[in-house]
PAFI-632373 format. One line per 8 residues: their letters; for each residue x, y, z of N, C-alpha, C. Coordinates in steps of 0.001 Angstrom, whole numbers, plus 500000, padded with zeros to 6 digits. Atoms other than C-alpha are relative to their C-alpha. Layout:
BEGIN
a = X:Y:Z:X:Y:Z:X:Y:Z  ... $
END
This chain:
BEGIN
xxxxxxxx = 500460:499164:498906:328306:540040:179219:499804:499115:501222  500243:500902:499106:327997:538932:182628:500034:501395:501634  499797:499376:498860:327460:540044:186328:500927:500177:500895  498663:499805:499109:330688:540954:188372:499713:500851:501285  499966:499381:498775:330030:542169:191831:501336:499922:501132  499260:499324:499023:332544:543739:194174:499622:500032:501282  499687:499881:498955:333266:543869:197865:501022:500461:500248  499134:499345:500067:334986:546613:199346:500351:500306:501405 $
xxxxxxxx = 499767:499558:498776:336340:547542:202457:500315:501523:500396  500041:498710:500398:337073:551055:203609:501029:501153:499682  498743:499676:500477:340610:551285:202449:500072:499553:498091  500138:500243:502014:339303:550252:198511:500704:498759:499687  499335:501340:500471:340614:546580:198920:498739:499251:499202  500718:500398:500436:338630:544334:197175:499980:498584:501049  499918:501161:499587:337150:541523:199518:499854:498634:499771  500301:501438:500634:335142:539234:197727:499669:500131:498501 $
xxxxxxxx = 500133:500654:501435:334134:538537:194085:499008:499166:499911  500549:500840:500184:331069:536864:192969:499595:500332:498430  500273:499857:501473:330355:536337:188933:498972:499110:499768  501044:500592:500610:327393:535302:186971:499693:500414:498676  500825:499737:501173:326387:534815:183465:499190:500994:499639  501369:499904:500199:324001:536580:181617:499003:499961:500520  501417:500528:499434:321332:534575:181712:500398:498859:501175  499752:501016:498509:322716:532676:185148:498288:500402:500584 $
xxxxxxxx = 501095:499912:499403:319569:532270:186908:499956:500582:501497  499734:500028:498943:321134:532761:189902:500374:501693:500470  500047:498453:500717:322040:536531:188695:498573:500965:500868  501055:498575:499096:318576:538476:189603:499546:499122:501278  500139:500206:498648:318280:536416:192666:500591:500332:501030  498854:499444:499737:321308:537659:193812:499900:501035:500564  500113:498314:499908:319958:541354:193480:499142:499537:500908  501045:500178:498919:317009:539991:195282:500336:500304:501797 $
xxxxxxxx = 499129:500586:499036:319152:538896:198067:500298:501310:500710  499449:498620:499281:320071:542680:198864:498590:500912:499359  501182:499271:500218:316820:544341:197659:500665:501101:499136  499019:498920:500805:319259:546116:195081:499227:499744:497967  500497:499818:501053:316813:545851:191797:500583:500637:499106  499433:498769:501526:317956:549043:190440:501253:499351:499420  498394:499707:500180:321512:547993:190346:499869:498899:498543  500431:500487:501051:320535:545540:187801:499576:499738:498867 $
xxxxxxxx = 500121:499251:501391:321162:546195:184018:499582:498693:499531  500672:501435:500810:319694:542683:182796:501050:498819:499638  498448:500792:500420:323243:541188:181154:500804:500312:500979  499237:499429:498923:325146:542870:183662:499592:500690:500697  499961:498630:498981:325332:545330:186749:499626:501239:499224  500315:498793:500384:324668:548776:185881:501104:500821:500253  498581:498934:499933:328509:550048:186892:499892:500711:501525  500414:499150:498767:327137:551485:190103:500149:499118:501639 $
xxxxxxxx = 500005:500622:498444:327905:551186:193981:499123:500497:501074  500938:499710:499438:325886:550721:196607:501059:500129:501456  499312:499791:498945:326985:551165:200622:498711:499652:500649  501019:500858:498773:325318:548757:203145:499826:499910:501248  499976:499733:498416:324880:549237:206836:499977:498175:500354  500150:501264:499798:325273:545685:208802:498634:499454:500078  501451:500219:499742:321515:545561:209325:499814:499571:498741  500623:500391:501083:320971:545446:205371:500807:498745:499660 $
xxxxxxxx = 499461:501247:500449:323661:542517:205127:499391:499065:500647  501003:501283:499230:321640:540575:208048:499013:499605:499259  501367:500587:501062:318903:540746:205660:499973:499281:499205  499568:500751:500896:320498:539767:203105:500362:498337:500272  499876:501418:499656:321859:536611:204772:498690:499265:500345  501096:500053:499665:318493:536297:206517:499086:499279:498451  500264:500445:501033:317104:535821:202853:500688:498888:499359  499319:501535:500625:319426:533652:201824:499909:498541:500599 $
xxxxxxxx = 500548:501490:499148:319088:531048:204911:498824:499457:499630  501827:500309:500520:315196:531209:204212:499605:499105:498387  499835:500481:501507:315893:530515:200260:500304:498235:500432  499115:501258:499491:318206:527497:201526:499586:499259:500413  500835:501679:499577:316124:525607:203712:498904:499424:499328  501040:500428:500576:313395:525658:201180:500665:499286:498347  499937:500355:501639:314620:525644:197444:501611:499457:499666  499311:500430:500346:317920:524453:197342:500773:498383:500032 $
xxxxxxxx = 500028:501292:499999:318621:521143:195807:501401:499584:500299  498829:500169:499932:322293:520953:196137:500724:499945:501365  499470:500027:498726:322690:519761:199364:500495:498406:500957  499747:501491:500019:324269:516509:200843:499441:499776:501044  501274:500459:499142:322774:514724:203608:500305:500392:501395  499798:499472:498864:324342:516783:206350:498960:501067:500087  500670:498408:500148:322327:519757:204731:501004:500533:499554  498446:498924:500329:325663:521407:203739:499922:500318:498371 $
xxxxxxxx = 500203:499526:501423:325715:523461:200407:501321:499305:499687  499240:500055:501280:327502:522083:197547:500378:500453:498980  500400:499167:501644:326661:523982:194762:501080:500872:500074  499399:498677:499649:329568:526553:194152:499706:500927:499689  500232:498713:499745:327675:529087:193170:499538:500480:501549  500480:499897:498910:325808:528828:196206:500814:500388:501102  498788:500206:499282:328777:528641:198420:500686:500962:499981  499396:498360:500531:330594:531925:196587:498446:500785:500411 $
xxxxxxxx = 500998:498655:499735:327240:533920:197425:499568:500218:501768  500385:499926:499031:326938:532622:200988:501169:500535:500521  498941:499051:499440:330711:533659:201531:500041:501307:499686  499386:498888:500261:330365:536734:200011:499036:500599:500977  500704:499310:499266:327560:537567:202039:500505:499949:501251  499173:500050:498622:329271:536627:205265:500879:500870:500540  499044:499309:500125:332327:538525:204563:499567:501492:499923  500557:499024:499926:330383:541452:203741:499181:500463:501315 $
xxxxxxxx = 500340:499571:499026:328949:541258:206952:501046:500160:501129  498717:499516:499240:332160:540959:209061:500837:501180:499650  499504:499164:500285:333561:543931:207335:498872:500948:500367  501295:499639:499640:330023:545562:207560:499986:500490:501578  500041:500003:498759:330193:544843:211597:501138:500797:500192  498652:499840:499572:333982:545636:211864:499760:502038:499247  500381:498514:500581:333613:549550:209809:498817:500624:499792  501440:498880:500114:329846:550509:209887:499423:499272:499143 $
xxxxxxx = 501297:500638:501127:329120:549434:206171:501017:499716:499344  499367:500653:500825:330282:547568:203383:499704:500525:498538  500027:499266:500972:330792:549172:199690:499760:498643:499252  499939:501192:501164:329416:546298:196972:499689:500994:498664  500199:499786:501503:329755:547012:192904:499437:498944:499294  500894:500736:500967:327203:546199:190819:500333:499839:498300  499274:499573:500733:329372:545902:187651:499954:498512:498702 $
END
């Protein structure tokens, strides 16, 4: 089992892709990251999509910068993330916001 989240645009392409374990730790922080709890079946997603206005992806990034300058150890001495999970969650959030900006809102699967 594992977490597979989707990014969608508003022609049903798929933009981005981010995966996590199980028990990845990185998994319900993730949900955190979008204030998306429910979507969150424990081992996996719950199968269900959500639809984000650009305001809720600012947040989302917003949370994630905040996370970043405090708790993340994986960083070289520019400051620059290393970690690739880290790195796959900050692009997906990005991307989700340029699509977000560019069509209204952005479709993510919680899956």
């Amino acid at each position: 089992m594992g977490h597979d989240i989707y990014s969608y645009n508003e022609k049903g392409e798929i933009l981005q892709q981010v995966s996590f374990t199980a028990g990845d730790f990185y998994a319900p922080w993730f949900y955190d990251l979008f204030d998306a709890h429910q979507y969150n079946g424990g081992v996996s997603g719950i199968g269900a999509t959500l639809m984000l206005t650009p305001s809720q992806v600012e947040e989302a990034l917003e949370r994630f910068m905040q996370i970043a300058d405090h708790a993340f150890l994986y960083k070289n001495s520019r400051g620059e993330i290393f970690d690739f999970q880290q790195k796959a969650i900050l692009k997906f959030i990005e991307d989700c916001l340029d699509i977000a900006r560019k069509e209204g809102a952005v479709k993510v699967a919680f899956a």
